[in-house]
C-alpha positions in Angstrom: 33.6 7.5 188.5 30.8 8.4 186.0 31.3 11.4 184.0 28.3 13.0 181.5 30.2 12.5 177.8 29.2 15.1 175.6 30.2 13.0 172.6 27.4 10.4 173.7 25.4 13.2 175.7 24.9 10.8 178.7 26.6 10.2 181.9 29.3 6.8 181.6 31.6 5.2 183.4 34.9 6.7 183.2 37.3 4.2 181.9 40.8 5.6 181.1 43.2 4.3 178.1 45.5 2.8 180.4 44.4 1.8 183.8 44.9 4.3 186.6 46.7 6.7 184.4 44.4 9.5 182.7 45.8 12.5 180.4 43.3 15.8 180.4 43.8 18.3 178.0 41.9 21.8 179.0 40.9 24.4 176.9 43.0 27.7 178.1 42.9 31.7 177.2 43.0 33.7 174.6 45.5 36.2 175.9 45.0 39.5 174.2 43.1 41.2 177.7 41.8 40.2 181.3 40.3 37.2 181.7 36.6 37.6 182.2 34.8 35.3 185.2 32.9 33.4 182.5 36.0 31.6 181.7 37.4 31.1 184.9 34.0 28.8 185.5 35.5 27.1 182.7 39.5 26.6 183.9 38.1 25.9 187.4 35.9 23.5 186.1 39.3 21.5 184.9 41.0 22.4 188.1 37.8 20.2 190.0 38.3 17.3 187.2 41.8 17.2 187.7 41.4 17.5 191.7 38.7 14.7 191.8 40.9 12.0 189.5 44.1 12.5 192.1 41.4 12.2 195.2 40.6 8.7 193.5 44.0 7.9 193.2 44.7 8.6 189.4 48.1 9.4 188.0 46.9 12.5 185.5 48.8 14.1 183.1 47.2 17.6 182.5 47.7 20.2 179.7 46.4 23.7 179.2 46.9 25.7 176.4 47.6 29.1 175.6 46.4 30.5 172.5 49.4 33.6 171.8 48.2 33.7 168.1 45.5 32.2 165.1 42.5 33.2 167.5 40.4 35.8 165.1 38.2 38.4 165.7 35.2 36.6 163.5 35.0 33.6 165.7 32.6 35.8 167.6 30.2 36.4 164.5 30.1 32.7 163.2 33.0 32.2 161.7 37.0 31.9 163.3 38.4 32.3 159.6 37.5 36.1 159.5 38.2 39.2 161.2 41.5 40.3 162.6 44.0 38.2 165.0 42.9 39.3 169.0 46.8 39.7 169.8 47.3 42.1 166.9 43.9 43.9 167.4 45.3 44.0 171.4 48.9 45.5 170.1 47.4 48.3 168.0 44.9 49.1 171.3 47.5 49.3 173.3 50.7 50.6 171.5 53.1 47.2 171.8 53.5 44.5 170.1 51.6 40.4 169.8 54.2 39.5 172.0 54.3 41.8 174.2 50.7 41.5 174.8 50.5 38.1 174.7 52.8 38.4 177.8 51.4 40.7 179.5 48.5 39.0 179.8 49.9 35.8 180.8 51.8 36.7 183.3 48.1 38.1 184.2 46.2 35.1 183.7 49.3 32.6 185.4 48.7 35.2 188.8 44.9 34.7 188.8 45.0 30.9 188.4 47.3 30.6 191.5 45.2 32.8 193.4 42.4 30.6 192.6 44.5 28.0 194.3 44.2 26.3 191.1 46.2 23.0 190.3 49.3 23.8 187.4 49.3 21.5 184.4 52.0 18.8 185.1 53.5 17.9 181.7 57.1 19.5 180.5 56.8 21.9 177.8 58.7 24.1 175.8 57.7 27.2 177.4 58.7 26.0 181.0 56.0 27.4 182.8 53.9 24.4 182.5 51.3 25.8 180.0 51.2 24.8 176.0 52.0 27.9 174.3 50.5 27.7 170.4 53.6 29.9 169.2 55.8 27.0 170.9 54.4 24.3 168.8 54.2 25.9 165.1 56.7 23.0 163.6 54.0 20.5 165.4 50.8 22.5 163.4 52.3 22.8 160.7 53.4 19.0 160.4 49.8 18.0 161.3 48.7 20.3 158.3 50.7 18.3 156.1 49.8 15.0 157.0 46.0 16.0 156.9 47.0 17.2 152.9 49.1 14.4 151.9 45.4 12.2 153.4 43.3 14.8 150.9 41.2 16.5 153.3 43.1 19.7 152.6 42.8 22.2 149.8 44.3 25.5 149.2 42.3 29.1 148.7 43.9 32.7 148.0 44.0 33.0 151.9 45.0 30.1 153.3 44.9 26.1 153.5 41.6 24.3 154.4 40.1 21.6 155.8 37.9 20.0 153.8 34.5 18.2 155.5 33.0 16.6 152.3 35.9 14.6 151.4 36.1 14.1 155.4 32.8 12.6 155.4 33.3 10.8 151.5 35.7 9.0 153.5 33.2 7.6 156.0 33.9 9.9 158.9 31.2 12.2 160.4 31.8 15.9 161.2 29.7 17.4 163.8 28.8 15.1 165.9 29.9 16.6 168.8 28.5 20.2 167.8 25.2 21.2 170.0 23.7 22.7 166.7 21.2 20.3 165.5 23.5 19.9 162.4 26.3 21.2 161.5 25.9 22.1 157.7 26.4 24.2 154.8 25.5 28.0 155.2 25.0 27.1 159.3 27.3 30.2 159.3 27.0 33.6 159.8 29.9 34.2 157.4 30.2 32.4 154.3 33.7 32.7 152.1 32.5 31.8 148.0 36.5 29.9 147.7 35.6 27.8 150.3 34.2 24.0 148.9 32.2 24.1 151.8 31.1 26.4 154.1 31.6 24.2 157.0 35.3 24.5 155.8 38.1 26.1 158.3 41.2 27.3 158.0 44.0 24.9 158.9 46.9 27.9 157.8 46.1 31.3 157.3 48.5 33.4 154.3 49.8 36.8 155.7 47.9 39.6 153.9 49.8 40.8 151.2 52.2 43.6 151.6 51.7 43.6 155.0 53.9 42.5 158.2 52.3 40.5 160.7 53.8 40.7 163.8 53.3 36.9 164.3 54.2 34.8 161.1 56.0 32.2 160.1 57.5 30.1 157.1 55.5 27.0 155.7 55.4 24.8 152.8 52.4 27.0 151.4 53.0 30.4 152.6 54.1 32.9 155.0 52.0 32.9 157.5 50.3 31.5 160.9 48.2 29.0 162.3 44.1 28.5 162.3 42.6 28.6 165.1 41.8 24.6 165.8 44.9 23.2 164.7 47.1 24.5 168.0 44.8 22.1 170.4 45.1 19.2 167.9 48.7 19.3 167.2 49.8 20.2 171.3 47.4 17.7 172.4 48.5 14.8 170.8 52.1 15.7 170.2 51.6 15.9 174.7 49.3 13.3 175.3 49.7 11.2 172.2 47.0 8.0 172.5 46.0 8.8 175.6 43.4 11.7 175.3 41.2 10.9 177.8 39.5 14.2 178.8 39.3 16.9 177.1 37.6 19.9 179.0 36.3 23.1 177.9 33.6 25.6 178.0 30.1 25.2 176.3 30.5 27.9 173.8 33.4 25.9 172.1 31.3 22.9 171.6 29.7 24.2 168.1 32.6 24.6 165.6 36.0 24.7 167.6 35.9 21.2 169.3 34.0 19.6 166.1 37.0 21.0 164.2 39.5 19.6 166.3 38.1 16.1 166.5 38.2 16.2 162.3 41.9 17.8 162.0 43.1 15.2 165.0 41.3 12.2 163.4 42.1 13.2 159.9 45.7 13.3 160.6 46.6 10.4 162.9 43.6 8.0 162.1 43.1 7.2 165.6 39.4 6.9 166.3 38.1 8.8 168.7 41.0 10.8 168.8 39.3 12.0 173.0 37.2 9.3 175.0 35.1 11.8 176.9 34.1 15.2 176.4 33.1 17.5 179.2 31.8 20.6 179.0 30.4 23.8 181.6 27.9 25.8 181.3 27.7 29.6 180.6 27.7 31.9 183.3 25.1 34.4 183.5 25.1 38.1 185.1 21.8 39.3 186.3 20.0 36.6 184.3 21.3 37.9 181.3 24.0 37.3 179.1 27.7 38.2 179.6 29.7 40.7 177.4 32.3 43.3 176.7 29.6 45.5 174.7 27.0 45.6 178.2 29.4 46.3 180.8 29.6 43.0 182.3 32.2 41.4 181.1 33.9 41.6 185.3 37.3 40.0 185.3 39.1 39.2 189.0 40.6 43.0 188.9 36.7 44.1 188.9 35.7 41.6 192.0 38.8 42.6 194.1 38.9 46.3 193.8 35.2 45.5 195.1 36.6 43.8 198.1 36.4 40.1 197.2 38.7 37.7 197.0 39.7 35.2 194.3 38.4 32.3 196.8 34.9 34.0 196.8 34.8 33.6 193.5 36.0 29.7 193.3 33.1 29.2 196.6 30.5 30.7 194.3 30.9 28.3 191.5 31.2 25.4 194.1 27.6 26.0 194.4 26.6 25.4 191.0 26.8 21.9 189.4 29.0 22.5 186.3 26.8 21.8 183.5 23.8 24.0 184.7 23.7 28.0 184.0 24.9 29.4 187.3 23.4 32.9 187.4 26.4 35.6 188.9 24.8 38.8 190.8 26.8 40.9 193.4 24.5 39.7 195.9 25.2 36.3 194.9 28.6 36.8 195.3 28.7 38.5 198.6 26.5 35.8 199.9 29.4 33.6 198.7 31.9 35.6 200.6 29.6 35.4 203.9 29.7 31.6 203.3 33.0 31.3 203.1 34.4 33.5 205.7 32.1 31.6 208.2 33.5 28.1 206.7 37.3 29.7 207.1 36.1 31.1 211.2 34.9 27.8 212.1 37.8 26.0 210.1 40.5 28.2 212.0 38.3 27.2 216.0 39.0 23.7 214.9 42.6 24.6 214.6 42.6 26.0 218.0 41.0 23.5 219.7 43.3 20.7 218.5 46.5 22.6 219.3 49.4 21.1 217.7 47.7 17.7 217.4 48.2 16.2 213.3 45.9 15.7 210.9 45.4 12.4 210.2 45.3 11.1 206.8 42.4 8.6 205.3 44.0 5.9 206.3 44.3 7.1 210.0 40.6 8.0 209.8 39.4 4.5 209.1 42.1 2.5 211.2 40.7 2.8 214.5 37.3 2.1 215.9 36.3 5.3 216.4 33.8 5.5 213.3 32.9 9.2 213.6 32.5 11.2 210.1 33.3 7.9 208.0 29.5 8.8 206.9 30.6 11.7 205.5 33.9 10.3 203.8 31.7 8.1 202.1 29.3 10.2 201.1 32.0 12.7 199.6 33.9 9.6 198.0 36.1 7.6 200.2 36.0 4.5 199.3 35.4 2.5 202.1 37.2 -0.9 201.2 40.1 0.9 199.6 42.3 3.9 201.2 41.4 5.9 197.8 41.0 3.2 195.4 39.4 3.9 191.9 36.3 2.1 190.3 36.1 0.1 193.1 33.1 0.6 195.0 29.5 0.1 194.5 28.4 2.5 197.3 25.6 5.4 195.9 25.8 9.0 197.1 29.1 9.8 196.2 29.5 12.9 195.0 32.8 13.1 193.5 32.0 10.5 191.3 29.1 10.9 190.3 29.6 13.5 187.5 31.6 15.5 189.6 28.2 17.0 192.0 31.3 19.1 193.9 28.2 21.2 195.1 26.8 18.4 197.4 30.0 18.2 198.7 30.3 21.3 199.9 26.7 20.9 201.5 28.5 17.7 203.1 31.3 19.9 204.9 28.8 22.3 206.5 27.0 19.1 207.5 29.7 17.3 209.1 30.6 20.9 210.7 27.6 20.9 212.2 28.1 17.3 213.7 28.6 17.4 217.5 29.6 13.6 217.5 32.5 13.8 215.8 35.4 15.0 217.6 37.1 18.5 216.8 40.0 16.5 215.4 38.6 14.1 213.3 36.1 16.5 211.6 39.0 19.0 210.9 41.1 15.8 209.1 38.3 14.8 207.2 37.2 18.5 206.1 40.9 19.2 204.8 41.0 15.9 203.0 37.8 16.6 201.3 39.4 19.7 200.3 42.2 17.9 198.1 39.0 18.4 195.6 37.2 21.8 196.6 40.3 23.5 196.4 39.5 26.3 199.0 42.9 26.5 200.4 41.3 25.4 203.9 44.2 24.9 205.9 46.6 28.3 204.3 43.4 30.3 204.9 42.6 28.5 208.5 46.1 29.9 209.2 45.4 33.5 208.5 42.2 33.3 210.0 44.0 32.0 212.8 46.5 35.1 213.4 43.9 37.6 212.6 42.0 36.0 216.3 45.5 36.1 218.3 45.4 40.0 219.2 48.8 40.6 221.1 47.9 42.0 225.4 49.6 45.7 223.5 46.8 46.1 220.9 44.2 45.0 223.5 45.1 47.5 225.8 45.1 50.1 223.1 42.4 49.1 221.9 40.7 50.0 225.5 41.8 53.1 225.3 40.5 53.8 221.7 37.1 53.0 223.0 37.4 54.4 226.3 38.4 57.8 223.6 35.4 57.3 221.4 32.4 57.2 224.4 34.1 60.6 225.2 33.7 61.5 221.9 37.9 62.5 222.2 38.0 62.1 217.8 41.5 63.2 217.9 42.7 60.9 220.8 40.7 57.9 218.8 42.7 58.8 215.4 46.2 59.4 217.4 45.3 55.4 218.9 44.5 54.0 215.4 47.8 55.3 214.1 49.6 53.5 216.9 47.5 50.2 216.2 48.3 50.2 212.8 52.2 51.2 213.2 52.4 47.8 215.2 50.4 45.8 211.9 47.2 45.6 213.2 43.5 47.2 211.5 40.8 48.6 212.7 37.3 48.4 211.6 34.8 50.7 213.6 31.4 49.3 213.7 29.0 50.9 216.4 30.2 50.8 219.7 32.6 47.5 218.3 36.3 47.4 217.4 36.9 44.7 214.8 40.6 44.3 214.8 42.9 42.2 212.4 46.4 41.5 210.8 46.9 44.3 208.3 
């Protein structure tokens, strides 16, 4: 499997700690509000990674944070050390309190994911739910803080407890290098705070404001207060994970200062060089060519797409089309177009179905067994390995698109192409599609089964149904109404268009 490294900034071979174990640590929300599509490129992006390593027969241990404090207001005008905490700017908007907020929109955020038929992180934490909450692991920041002093690369200000780069890099370490800034150096910031030795300095503990009563703070050996930003991935990460970073995912935006800080805190603290082996990164989304925010409007989250009629899927198709790291450009056209796509994919999916009864899927194994050699072109093109049942690293076959840097959007191209196929039998097509969708993550065979029921229309609605039409050439509105009532009393829908009756499973 080759992966593009952003630490290197070229595509590698993807060699993991310890062999055919990998641990992926993905960046999570922010949750003071809805999360906005932009990110969910991001977390589905990780949900593809994750997806593709188990297709090639890894053992992964995932984590994704949650960041319920320490994320400021000033991250988005250059520096995370200023402004005001997002979960106490969300309390005062909306009357409750950082916790309550923080799970509101968890609960929110934990919805969406599944209905994006998105993978859970696998690793036991403290919160039970699977996800790394930051105000879970406040003993763990705050004991990374203290090793990183005890090392000198700390320092204290009126507001807080630093990390300090130029005694980072006296030490022979290099900060930055990660950063897509040409250089990340003094007065690269918007903001600039005169205490600081540095301006490339960040907070590692922030000191509650004087005379005032956070609703999130804690004791520390400094002072009362809570934690930076950074320090929540550092300190989960390896306190999760330990040695074995492997991955760590997240979007582009966080590769200039968050990411750079984390490497310095993590390294700083536990010497261990590099403290992640591969860094991967998506791209931005865009909306109408243009870029995406709260201020223009734009900002759609899944609430916005589904009271528009979509579904979370439609989304998730959409950014199957795009490879990861190039701008993918979201219109409403785009995503209808996605929708048209997919529906056709789920129709044809669900006649497969039908014409293979109650026969089984077979598995990979099953599909290479026998002599019948139908589709194995398409496994091998997707990324069975054709020497191996799935093994990994293996193979010195070209084309495949799972490993090479993860090109999910050939895949896809592969499944309409195989659909397409009239040599391959009904049910060896169908196996091979489902197996392939271990990585797209489309939900093929839960939605196939809902597609199916929505084409079995029971001999009562049918004859109803007559009727209704029958009712509507003699332009009898009322009788047509009275039979639409009785169709839906019995948990069907009707959608008129023309002279047709589209009828379905309400």
């Amino acid at each position: 499997m080759k992966l593009y490294n952003t630490l290197s900034r070229k595509i590698e071979e993807f060699i993991p700690t310890a062999e055919g174990k990998v641990g992926v640590y993905a960046c999570g929300p922010t949750v003071y509000d809805f999360v906005q599509i932009g990110n969910w490129r991001t977390y589905i992006l990780s949900d593809l990674l994750v997806r593709t390593l188990k297709y090639l027969g890894y053992d992964v241990d995932y984590v994704m944070n949650i960041t319920d404090v320490g994320h400021l207001t000033g991250d988005n005008e250059g520096d995370a050390d200023t402004g005001e905490d997002r979960l106490e700017k969300g309390a005062r908007r909306e009357g409750k309190t950082a916790q309550e907020i923080a799970k509101f929109y968890a609960e929110d955020f934990k919805k969406s994911f599944k209905s994006l038929n998105m993978l859970s992180p696998n690793m036991e934490t403290k919160s039970g739910d699977g996800f790394t909450w930051a105000t879970d692991y406040i003993d763990e920041q705050i004991k990374m803080v203290e090793k990183i002093e005890k090392k000198g690369f700390a320092y204290p200000i009126s507001d807080g407890i630093y990390f300090d780069t130029q005694a980072y890099e006296a030490a022979g370490n290099t900060y930055g290098e990660l950063s897509n800034l040409d250089q990340i150096k003094a007065g690269a910031r918007v903001a600039e705070n005169p205490e600081k030795k540095d301006p490339r300095d960040f907070a590692l503990w922030k000191f509650s404001p004087k005379g005032e009563k956070r609703h999130m703070e804690w004791e520390s050996p400094w002072e009362t207060g809570f934690p930076g930003w950074h320090i929540e991935c550092s300190a989960m990460s390896c306190d999760l994970l330990g040695n074995r970073i492997d991955i760590h995912v997240g979007g582009e935006d966080l590769r200039s200062t968050h990411h750079p800080n984390e490497i310095a805190q993590a390294e700083a603290a536990t010497g261990k060089k590099p403290f992640v082996k591969y860094w991967v990164h998506g791209a931005f989304l865009k909306v109408d060519g243009g870029r995406m925010g709260k201020s223009l409007g734009n900002a759609y989250t899944l609430h916005d797409l589904e009271k528009r009629g979509f579904s979370p899927l439609d989304l998730r198709y959409f950014f199957l089309i795009g490879h990861y790291r190039k701008p993918l450009n979201f219109t409403w056209e785009a995503l209808e177009a996605a929708k048209k796509g997919r529906e056709k994919l789920m129709s044809q999916i669900a006649s497969l179905k039908e014409e293979i009864g109650d026969k089984k899927i077979l598995s990979f194994r099953e599909l290479m067994s026998d002599n019948d050699t139908s589709g194995v072109s398409y496994g091998l093109q997707f990324g069975y390995n054709s020497e191996y049942e799935l093994g990994y690293g293996n193979s010195d076959e070209e084309d495949r698109v799972v490993e090479e840097d993860l090109g999910i959007s050939r895949g896809l191209a592969i499944v309409w192409d195989l659909l397409a196929d009239k040599k391959v039998p009904a049910l060896r097509k169908l196996s091979w599609i489902l197996n392939f969708d271990q990585v797209l993550g489309l939900g093929l065979e839960e939605e196939a089964k809902k597609e199916k029921e929505k084409l079995v229309v029971p001999e009562e609605i049918t004859k109803l149904l007559i009727k209704r039409k029958e009712a509507r050439v003699n332009k009898d509105w009322q009788k047509s109404d009275e039979l639409r009532t009785q169709v839906e009393k019995l948990g069907f829908k009707i959608e008129d268009g023309g002279e047709e009756q589209k009828v379905s499973k309400s």
